[in-house]
C-alpha positions as CSV (number, residue, x, y, z in Angstrom):
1,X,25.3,-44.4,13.2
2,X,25.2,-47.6,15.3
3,X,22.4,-47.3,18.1
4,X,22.8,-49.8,20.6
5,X,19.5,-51.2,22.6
6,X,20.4,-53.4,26.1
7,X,17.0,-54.2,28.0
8,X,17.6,-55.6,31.6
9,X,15.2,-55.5,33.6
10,X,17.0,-53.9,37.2
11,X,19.1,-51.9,35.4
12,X,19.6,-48.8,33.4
13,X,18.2,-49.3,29.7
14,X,20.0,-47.4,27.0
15,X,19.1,-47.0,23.1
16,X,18.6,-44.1,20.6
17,X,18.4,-41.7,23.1
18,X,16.1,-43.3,25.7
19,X,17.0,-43.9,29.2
20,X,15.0,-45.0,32.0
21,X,16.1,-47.2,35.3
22,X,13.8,-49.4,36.7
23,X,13.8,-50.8,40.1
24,X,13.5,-54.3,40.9
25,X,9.8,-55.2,42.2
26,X,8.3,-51.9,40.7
27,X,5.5,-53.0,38.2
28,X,4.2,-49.3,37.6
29,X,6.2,-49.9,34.3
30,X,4.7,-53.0,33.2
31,X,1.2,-51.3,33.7
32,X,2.2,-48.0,31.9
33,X,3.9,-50.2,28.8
34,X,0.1,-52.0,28.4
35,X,-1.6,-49.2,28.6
36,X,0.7,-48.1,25.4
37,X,0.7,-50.6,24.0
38,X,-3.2,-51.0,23.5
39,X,-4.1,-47.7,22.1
40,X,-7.8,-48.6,21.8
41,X,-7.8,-48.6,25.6
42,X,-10.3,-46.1,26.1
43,X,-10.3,-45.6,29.8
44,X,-10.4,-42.1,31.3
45,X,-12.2,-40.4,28.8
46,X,-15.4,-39.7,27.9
47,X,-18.0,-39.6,25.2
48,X,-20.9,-38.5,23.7
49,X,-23.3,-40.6,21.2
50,X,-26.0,-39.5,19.5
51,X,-29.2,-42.3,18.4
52,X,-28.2,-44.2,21.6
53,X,-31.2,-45.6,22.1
54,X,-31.3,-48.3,19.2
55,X,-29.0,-50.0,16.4
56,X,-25.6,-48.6,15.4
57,X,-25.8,-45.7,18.2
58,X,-26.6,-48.5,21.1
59,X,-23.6,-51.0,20.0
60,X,-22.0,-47.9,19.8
61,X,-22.2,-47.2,23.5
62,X,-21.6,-51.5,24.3
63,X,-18.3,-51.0,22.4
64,X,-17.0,-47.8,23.9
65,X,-17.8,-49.3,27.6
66,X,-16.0,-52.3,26.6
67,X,-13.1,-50.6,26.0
68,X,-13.3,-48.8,29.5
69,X,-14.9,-45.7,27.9
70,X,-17.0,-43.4,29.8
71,X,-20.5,-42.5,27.6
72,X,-23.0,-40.0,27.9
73,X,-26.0,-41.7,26.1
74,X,-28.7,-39.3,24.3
75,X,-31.7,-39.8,22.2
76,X,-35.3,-39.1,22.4
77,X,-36.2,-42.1,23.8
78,X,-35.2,-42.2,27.6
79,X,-37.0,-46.1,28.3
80,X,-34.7,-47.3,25.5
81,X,-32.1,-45.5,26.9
82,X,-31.9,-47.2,29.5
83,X,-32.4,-50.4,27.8
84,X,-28.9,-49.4,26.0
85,X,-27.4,-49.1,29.1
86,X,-28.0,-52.1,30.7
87,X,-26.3,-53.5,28.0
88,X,-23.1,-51.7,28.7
89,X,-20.4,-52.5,30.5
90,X,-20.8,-50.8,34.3
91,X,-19.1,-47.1,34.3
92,X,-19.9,-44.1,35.4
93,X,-22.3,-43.3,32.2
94,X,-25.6,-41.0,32.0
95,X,-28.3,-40.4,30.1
96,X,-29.7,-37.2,28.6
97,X,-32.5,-37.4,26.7
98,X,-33.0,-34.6,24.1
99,X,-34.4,-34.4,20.3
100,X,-32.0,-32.9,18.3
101,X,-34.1,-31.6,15.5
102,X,-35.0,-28.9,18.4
103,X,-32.4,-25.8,18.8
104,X,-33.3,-25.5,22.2
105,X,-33.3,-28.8,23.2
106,X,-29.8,-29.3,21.7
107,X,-28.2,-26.2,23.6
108,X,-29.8,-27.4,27.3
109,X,-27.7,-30.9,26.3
110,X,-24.9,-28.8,25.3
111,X,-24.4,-27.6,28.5
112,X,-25.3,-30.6,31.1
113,X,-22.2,-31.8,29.1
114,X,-18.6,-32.1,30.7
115,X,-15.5,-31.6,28.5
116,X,-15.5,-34.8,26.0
117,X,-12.6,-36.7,24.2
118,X,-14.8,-37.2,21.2
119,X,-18.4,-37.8,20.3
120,X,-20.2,-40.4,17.6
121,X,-23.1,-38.7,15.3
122,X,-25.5,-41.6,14.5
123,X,-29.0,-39.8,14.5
124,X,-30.6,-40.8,11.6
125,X,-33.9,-41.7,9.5
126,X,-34.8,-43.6,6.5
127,X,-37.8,-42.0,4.4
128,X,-37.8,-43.9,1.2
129,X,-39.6,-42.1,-1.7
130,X,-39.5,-41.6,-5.5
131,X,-38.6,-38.2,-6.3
132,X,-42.0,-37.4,-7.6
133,X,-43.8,-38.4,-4.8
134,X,-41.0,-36.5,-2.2
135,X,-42.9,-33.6,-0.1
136,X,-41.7,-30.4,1.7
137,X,-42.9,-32.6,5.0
138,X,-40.2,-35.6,4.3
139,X,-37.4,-33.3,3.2
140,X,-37.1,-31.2,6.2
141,X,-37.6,-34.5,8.6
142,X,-34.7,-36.0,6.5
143,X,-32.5,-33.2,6.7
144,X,-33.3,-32.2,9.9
145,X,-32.2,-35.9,11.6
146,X,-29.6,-37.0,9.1
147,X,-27.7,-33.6,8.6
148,X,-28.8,-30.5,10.5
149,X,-29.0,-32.1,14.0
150,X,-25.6,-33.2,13.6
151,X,-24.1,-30.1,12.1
152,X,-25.9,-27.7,15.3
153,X,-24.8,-29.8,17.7
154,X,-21.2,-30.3,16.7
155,X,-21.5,-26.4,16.1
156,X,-22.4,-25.9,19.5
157,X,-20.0,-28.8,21.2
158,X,-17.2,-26.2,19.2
159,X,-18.7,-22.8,20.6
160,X,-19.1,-24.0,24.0
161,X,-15.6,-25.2,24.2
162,X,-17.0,-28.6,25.0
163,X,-13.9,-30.8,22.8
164,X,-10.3,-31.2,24.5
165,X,-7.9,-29.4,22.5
166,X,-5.7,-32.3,21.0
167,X,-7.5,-35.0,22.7
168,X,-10.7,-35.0,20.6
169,X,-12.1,-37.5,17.7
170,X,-15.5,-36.3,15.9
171,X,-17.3,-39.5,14.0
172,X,-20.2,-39.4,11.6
173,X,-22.2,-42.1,10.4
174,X,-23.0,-41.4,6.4
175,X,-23.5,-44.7,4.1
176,X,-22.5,-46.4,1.0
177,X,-25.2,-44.9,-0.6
178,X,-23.9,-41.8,-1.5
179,X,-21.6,-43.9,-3.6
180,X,-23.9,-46.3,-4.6
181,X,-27.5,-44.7,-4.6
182,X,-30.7,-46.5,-4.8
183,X,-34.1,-45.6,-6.8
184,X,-36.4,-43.6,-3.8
185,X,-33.0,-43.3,-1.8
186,X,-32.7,-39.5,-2.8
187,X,-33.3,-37.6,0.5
188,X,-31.7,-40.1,2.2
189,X,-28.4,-40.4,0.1
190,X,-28.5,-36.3,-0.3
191,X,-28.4,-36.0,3.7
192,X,-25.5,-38.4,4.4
193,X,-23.5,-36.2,1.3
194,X,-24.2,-33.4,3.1
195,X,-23.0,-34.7,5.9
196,X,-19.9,-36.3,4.7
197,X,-19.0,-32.8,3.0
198,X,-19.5,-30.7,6.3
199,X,-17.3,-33.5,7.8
200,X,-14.6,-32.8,5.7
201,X,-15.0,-29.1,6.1
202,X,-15.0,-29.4,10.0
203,X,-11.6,-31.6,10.0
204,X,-10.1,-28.8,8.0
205,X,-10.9,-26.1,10.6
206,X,-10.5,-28.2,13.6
207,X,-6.9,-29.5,12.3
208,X,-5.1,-26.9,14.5
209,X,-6.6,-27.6,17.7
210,X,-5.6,-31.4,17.4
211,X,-9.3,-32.7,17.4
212,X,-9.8,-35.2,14.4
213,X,-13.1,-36.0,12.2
214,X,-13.8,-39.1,10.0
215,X,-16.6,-40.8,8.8
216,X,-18.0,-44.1,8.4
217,X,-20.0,-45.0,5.4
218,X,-21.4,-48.4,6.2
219,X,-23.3,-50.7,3.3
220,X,-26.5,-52.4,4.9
221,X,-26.5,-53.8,8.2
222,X,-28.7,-56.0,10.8
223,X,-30.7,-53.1,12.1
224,X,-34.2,-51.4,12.9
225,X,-33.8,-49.6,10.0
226,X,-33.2,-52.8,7.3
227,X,-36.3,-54.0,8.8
228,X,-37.8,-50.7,7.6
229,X,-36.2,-51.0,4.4
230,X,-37.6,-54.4,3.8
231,X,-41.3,-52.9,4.3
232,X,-40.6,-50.5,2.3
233,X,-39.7,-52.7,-1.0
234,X,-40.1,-56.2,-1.7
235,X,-38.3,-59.2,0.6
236,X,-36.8,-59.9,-3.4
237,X,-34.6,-56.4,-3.6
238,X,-33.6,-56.7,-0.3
239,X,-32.3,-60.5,-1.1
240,X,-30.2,-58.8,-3.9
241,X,-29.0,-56.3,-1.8
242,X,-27.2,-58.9,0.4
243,X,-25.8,-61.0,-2.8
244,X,-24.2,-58.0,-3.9
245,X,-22.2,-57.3,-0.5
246,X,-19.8,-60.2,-0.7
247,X,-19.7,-60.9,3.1
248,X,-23.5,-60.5,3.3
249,X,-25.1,-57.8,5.6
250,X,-23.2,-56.7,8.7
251,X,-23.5,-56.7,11.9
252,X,-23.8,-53.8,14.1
253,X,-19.9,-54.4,15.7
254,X,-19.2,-54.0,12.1
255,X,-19.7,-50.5,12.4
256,X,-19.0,-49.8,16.6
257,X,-15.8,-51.2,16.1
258,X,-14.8,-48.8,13.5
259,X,-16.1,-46.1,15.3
260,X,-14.3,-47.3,18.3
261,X,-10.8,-46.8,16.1
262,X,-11.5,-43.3,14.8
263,X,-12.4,-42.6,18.6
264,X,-9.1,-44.1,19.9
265,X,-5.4,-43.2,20.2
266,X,-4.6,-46.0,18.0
267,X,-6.1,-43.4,14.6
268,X,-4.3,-40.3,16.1
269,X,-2.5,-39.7,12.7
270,X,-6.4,-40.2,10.9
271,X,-8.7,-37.3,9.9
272,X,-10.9,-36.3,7.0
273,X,-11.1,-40.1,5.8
274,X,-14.1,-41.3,5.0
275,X,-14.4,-45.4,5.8
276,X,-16.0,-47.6,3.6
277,X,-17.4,-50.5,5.3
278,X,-19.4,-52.7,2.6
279,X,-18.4,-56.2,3.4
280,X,-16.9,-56.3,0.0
């Protein structure tokens, strides 16, 4: 079958069952065909990121706002809060600071919350121990940050009725490690599994309602929490850490950016993918 396609701009436009006239002057469809045609235009909706007070979480919030996304910023930490959102783009954004290790202070930011288009999970903690040396003390912290506070909260965003029926993205930050564990990494790398596992689960059950949910499982990047690393082992292994990642160690927009894709229209047709960002 032979589909014919005449554009001119004035007239009718015909082609494989698409008709639209246009008059002459009217640039209501120029404006509507860039909005379409940049699908990681993120104006209009609205977001919730978790850690937003430092590293992945804060450029996080930068990217979304650059993108003309609207961000509600929470973390413990309402001074660097702020901090984050000076660095943002202006927008109508707010801050609620809660600790979300704390049931109760995760269902008062639960409901403060207006209906989102998707939300970015990057709580998280680095406790670096042999197994030996590993107490009850550091494994409920580590859990408690890197995998409960995320699981309770996206539990209650989904019993509140707080995600937009097929308008909604869910993103989790795991890591690499859980591919590629370390020696005193085994809280750590257990949490993100855990993590990445729910994630799967939760993109299963949410499938019908049109809301999505991927991870990211960045390699070592520029942050607060490589400076801890380096502390806690010699400036040596950290040096053979960055040899091993053939573009070096990342930057945080390494990460945002992702995140910023899995948030957007333009990964509609993406869910229960897991992203490996290791610079190689």
């Amino acid at each position: 079958m032979q589909t014919h396609t005449q554009c001119i701009w004035g007239r009718a436009v015909v082609g494989h069952g698409f008709y639209y006239h246009r008059k002459s002057g009217d640039s209501r469809i120029n404006r509507n065909i860039s909005m379409q045609a940049n699908p990681f235009n993120l104006q209009g909706k609205t977001f919730l990121v978790t850690g937003a007070s430092s590293g992945l979480g804060r450029q996080i919030c930068v990217r979304i706002s650059e993108m003309n996304g609207t961000v509600i910023l929470t973390a413990r930490n309402l001074k660097r809060l702020e901090e984050t959102r000076q660095a943002m783009q202006p927008g109508d954004h707010s801050l609620i600071p809660a600790d979300l290790t704390s049931a109760e202070e995760t269902e008062n930011l639960v409901q403060k919350l207006p209906k989102l288009n998707g939300a970015a999970f990057s709580t998280g903690i680095s406790i670096i121990a042999p197994t030996g040396f590993i107490t009850q003390h550091d494994y409920n912290q580590t859990f408690q940050t890197n995998f409960e506070a995320s699981l309770m909260l996206s539990n209650q965003l989904i019993r509140k009725k707080k995600l937009i029926r097929d308008a909604c993205s869910l993103v989790f930050i795991s890591s690499i490690s859980t591919r590629y564990p370390f020696v005193g990494g085994a809280l750590y790398v257990s949490a993100k599994a855990a993590m990445e596992g729910y994630a799967r689960v939760l993109a299963i059950e949410l499938a019908h309602k049109g809301i999505r949910v991927n991870c990211v499982s960045p390699a070592f990047v520029k942050t607060q929490m490589l400076n801890q690393t380096a502390n806690d082992f010699s400036g040596e292994v950290v040096k053979k850490i960055e040899e091993k990642q053939l573009l070096g160690l990342g930057e945080p927009d390494d990460v945002a950016n992702p995140v910023v894709f899995f948030l957007s229209d333009a990964s509609k047709w993406v869910t229960a993918t897991n992203l490996i960002l290791g610079g190689g």
